[in-house]
C-alpha positions as CSV (number, residue, x, y, z in Angstrom):
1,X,-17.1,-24.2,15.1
2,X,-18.1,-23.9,11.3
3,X,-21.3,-22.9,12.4
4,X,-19.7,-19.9,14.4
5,X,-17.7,-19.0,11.8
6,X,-20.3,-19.0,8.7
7,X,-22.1,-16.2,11.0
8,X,-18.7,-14.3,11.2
9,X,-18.1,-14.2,7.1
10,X,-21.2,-12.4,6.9
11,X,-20.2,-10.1,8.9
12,X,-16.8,-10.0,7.2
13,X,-18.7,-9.9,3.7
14,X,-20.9,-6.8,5.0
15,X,-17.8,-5.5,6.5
16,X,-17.2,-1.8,5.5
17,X,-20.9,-1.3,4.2
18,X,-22.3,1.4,7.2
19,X,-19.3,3.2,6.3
20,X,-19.7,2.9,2.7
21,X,-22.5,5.3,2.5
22,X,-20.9,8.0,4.5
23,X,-18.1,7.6,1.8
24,X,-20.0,7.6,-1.4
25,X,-21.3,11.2,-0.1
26,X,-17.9,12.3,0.9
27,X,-16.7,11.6,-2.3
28,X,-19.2,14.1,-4.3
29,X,-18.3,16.6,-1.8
30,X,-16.2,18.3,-4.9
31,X,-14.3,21.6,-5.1
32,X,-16.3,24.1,-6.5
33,X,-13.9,26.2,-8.0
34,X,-13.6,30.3,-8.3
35,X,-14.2,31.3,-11.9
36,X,-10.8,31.3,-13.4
37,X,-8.7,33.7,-14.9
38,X,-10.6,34.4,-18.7
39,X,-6.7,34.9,-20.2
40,X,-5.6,31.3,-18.6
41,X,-7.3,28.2,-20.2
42,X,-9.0,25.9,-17.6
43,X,-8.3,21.7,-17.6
44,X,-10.9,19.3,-17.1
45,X,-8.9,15.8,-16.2
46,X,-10.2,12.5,-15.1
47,X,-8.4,10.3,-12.2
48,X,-9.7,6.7,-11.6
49,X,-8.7,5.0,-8.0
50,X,-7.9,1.6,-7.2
51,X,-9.9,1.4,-4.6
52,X,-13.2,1.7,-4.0
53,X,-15.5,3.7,-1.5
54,X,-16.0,0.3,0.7
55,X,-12.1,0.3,1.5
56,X,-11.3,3.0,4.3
57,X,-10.0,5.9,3.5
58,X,-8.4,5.8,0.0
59,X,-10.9,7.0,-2.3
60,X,-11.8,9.6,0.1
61,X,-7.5,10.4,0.1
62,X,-8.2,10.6,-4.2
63,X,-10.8,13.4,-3.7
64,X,-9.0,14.9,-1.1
65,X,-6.0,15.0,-3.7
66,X,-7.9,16.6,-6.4
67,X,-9.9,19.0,-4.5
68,X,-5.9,20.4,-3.5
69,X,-5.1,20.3,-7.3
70,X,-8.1,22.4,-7.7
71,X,-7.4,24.9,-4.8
72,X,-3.5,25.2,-5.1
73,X,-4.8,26.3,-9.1
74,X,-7.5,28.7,-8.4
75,X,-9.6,26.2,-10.5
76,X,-7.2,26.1,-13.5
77,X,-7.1,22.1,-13.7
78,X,-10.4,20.2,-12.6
79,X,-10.2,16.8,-11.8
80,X,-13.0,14.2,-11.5
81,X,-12.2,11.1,-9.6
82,X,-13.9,7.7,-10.3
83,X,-13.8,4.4,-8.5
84,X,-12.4,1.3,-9.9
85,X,-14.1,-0.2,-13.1
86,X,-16.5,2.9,-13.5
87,X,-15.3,4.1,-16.7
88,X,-12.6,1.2,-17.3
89,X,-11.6,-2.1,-16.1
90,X,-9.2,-1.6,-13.3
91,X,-6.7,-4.1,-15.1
92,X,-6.8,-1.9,-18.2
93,X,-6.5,1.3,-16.2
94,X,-2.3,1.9,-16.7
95,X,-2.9,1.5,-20.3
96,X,-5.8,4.2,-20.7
97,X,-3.6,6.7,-18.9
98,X,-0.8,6.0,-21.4
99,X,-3.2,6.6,-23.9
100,X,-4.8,9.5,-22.8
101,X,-8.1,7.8,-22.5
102,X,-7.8,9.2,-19.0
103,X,-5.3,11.1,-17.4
104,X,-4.4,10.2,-14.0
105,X,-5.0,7.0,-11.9
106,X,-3.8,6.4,-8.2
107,X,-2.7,2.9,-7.3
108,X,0.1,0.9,-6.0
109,X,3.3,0.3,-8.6
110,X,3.1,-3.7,-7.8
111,X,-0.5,-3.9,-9.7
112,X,1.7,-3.4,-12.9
113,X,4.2,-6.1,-12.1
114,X,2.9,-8.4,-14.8
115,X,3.7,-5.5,-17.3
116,X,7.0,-4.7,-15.7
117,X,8.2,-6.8,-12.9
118,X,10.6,-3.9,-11.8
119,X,7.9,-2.1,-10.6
120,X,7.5,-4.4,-7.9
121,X,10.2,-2.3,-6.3
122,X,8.1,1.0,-6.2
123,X,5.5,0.3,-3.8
124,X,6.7,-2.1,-1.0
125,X,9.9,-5.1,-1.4
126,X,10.1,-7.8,1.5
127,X,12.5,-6.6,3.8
128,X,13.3,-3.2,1.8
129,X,12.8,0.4,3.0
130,X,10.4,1.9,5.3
131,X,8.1,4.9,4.6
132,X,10.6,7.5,5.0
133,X,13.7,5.7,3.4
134,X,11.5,4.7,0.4
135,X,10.7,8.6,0.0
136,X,14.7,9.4,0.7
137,X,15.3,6.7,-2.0
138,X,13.0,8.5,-4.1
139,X,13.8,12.3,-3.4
140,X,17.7,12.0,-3.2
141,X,19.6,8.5,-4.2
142,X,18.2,8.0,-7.8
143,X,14.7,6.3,-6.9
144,X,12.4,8.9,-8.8
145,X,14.6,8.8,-12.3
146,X,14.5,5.2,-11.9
147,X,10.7,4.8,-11.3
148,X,10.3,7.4,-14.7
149,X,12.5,5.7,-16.6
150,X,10.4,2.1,-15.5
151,X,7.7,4.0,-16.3
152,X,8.5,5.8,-19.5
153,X,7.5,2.8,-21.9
154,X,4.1,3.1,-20.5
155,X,3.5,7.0,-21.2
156,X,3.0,8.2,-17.9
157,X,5.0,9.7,-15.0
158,X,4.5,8.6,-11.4
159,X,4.2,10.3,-8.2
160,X,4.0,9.6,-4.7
161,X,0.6,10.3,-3.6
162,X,-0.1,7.9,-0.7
163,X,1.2,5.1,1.8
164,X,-1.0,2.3,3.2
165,X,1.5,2.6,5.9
166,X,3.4,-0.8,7.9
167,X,1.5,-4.0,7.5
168,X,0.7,-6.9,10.0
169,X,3.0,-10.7,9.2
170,X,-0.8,-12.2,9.9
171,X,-3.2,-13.4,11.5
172,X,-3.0,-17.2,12.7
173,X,-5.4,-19.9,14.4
174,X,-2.2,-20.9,16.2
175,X,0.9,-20.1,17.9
176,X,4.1,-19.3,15.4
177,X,6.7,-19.7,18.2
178,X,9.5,-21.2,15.5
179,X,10.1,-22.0,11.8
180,X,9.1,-25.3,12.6
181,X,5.8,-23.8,13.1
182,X,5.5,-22.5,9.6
183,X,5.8,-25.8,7.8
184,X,3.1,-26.9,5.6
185,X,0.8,-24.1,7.1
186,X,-2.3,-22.9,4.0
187,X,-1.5,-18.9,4.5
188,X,-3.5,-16.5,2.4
189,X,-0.9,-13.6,1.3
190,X,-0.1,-11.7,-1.9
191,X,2.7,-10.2,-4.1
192,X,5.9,-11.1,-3.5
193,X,5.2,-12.5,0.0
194,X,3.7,-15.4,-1.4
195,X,7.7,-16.5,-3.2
196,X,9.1,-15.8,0.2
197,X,6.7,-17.8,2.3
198,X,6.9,-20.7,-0.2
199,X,10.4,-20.6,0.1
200,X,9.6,-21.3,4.2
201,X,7.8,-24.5,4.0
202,X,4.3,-22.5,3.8
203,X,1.2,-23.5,1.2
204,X,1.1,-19.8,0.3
205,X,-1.9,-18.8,-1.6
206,X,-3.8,-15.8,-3.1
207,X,-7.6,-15.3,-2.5
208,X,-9.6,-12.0,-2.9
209,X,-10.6,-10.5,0.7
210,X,-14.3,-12.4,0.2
211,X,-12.7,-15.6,-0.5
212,X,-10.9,-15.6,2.9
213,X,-13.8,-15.5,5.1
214,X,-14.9,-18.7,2.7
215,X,-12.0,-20.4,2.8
216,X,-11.9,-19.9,6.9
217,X,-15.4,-21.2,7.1
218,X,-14.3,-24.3,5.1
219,X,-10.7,-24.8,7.2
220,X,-8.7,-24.8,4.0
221,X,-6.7,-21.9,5.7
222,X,-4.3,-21.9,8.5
223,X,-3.6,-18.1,8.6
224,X,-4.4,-15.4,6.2
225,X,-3.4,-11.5,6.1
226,X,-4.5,-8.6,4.3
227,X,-3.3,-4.7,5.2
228,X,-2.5,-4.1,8.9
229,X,-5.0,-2.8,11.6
230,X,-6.9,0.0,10.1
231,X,-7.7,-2.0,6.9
232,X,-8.6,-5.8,9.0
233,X,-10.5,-4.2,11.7
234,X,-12.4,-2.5,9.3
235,X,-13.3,-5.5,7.4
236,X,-14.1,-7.8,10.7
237,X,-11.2,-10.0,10.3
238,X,-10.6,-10.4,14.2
239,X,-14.2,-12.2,13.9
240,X,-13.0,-15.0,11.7
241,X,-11.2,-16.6,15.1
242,X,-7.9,-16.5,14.3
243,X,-6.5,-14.9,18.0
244,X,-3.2,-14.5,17.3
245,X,-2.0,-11.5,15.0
246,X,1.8,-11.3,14.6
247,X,4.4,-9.0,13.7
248,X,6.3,-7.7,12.2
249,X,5.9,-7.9,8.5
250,X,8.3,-8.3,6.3
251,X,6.3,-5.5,4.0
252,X,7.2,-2.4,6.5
253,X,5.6,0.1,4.4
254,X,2.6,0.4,0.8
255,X,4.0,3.1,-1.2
256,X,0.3,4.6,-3.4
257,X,1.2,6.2,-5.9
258,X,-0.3,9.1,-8.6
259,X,0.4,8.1,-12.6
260,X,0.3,11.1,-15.2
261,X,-0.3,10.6,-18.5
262,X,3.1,12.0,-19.9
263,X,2.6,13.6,-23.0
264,X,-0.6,15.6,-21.3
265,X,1.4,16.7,-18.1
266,X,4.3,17.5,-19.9
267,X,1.4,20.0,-21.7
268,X,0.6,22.1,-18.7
269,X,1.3,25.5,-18.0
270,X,5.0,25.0,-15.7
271,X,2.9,26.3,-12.7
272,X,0.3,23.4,-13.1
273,X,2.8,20.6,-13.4
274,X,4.3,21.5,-10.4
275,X,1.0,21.8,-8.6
276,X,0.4,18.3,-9.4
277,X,4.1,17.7,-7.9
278,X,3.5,19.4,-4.5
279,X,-0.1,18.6,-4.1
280,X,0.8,14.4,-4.7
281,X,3.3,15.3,-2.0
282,X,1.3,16.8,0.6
283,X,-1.1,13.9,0.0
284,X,2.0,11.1,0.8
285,X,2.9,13.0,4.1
286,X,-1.1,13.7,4.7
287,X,-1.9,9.6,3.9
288,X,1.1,8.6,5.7
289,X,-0.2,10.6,9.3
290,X,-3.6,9.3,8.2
291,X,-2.7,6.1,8.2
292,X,-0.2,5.5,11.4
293,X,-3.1,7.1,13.5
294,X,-5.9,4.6,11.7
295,X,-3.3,1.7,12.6
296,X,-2.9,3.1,15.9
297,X,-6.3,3.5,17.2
298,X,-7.4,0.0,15.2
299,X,-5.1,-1.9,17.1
300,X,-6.1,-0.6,20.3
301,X,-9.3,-1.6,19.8
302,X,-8.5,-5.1,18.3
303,X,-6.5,-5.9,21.4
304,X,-8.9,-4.0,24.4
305,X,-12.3,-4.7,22.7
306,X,-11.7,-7.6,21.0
307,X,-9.2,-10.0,22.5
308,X,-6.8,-9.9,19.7
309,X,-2.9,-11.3,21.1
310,X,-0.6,-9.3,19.2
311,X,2.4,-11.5,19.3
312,X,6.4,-10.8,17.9
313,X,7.8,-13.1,15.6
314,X,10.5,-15.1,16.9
315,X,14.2,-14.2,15.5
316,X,14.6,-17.2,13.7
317,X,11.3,-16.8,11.6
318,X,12.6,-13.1,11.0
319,X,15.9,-14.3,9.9
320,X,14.4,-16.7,7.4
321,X,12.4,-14.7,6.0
322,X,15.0,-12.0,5.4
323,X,16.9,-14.7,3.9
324,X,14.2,-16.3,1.5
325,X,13.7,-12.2,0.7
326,X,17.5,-12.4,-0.2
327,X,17.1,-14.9,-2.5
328,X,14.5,-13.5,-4.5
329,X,16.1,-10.2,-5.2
330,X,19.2,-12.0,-6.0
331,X,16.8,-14.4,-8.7
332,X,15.8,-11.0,-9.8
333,X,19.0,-9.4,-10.4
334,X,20.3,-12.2,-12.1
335,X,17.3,-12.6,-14.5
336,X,19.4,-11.0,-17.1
337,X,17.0,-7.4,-17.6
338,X,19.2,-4.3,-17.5
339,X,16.6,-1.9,-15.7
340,X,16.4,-4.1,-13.2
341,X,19.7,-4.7,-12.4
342,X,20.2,-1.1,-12.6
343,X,17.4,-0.3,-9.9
344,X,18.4,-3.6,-7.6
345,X,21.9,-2.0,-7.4
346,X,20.2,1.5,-6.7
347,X,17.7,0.1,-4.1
348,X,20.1,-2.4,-2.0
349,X,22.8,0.8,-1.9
350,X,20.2,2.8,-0.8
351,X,18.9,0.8,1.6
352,X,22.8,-0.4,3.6
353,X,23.2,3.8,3.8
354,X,19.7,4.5,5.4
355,X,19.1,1.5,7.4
356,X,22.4,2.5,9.0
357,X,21.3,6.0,10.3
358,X,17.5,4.6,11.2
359,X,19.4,2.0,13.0
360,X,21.5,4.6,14.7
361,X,18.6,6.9,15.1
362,X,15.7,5.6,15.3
363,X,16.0,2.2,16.2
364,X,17.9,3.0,19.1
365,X,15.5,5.6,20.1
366,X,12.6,3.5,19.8
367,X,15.0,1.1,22.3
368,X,15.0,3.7,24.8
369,X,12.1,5.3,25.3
370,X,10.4,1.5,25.7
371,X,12.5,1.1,28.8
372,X,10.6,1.2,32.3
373,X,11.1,4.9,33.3
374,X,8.4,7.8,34.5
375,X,7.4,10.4,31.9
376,X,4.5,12.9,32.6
């Protein structure tokens, strides 16, 4: 078996690289911009991504965002998009976009939770908000003037520019048919997830997507998960030999976000700031679509090429984890910090008034159209 699975992490280690090619020229595919109006000064800004050409589809979604900035502003406000650790060290990047050492950055909320544990809130919390409530949250119950205000100490202003859309629970070398199941089981996971899995029973660990493929081929691990479909298929996970992938996460949705250094947005012509607004927006709706159809197709071929058994959670393993989720946002609320009380009480109102009407809507929808009846 360790034989087996030391020629699957290679292909795990290589996984992504055919495609990273393809990306690295799609990336320099830049807008080349109409000479602009000689009365109306012209911007040249920098945006650095969190991820790099080797993960699908994000840098690519950074380029994309620019080259609408450019278009929507007749070439007004140029912006150069870098990988990570290019022209800074991705841990440092928050800070040189406060500073105006650069001027954008596009990343998920939760990489800053060190700096501000609040932020943890504005990308994805266990057993919070979907996609769309997250973006109701934002647009119309107090969200966005609580992610600025989080954000204000920093020097920048956030957008949403992204989603890495619903994520898998994980991928396992055996069954999960009960809690029981979970108890003393080595599961790779990050964020959050890792407090609420502890709080199950599991040995919950964090390991960089190399290390997993390692730690498989040494059978220190019992289950592991990374992204959801698009992102594991991608990467070869179905090949370390864990057969069973379950659902559904606890993490229903990856908010990515676009920072602006404050003081330099605040700067632009009014027509250019809001540019920046609609164009971060289109690229949330656009990387949302993007990113159900990746999962979509990837699981398809995971299960019909592959072999993969998706498998449901059983209710009791849900209800636990909702409860261990519980727990930790009631930690949190209690720790004392007024912000976060103040965006806990936003969040969990928000969430009881919206998880009633997708419950009412949606839910039930989704209820109906799986029954056995004849359409088309």
């Amino acid at each position: 078996m360790n034989g087996q699975r030391q020629m699957k992490r290679r292909s795990i280690l290589l996984g992504g690289m055919a495609a990273s090619t393809a990306s690295a020229i799609a990336i320099n595919n830049f807008y080349t911009p109409q000479v602009a109006n000689a009365q109306q000064p012209q911007f040249r800004w920098r945006m650095v991504s969190r991820w790099n050409e080797v993960f699908p589809d994000q840098l690519q979604a950074a380029q994309r965002l620019a080259n609408r900035i450019a278009a929507m502003s007749g070439g007004r406000l140029i912006i150069e998009v870098f990988p990570p650790d290019e022209v800074i060290p991705l841990p440092e990047t928050l800070q040189a976009v406060g500073n105006g050492t650069l001027e954008m950055c596009r990343s998920l909320s939760y990489d800053w939770r060190q700096q501000s544990p609040v932020l943890e809130f504005f990308t994805v919390f266990p057993y919070g908000l979907t996609s769309s409530e997250m973006s109701a949250w934002l647009h119309y119950l107090g969200g966005q003037q609580l992610w600025d205000e989080a954000y204000a100490p920093f020097g920048v202003k956030p957008f949403l520019a992204g989603s890495l859309g619903a994520q898998s629970f994980g991928w396992f070398f055996n069954e999960i048919n009960s809690l029981n199941d979970l108890q003393s089981l080595r599961f790779r996971t990050t964020g959050l997830a890792l407090e609420v899995m502890s709080k199950l029973g599991v040995t919950a660990t964090t390991m960089s997507r190399e290390e997993i493929a390692q730690a498989v081929e040494a059978g220190e691990l019992d289950g592991f998960e990374l992204v959801g479909p698009l992102v594991d298929l991608h990467y070869n996970l179905h090949e370390l030999q864990a057969p069973y992938y379950y659902f559904p996460s606890n993490q229903p949705s990856g908010l990515v976000e676009l920072v602006v250094n404050r003081q330099k947005y605040s700067a632009l012509p009014t027509d250019l700031q809001q540019i920046i607004a609609v164009a971060a927006q289109a690229e949330y709706e656009q990387g949302l679509a993007e990113v159900n159809y990746g999962n979509a197709q990837a699981l398809n071929t995971l299960v019909n090429q592959h072999g993969v058994q998706v498998r449901q959670l059983s209710p009791d393993v849900l209800t636990a984890l909702g409860n261990a989720s519980g727990e930790i946002i009631a930690e949190m609320r209690s720790s004392g910090d007024e912000m976060m009380k103040r965006t806990i009480d936003s969040f969990l109102s928000a969430r009881q008034v919206l998880m009633e009407w997708s419950q009412t809507s949606e839910q039930n929808f989704l209820n109906a159209r799986s029954l056995n009846f004849t359409y088309g």
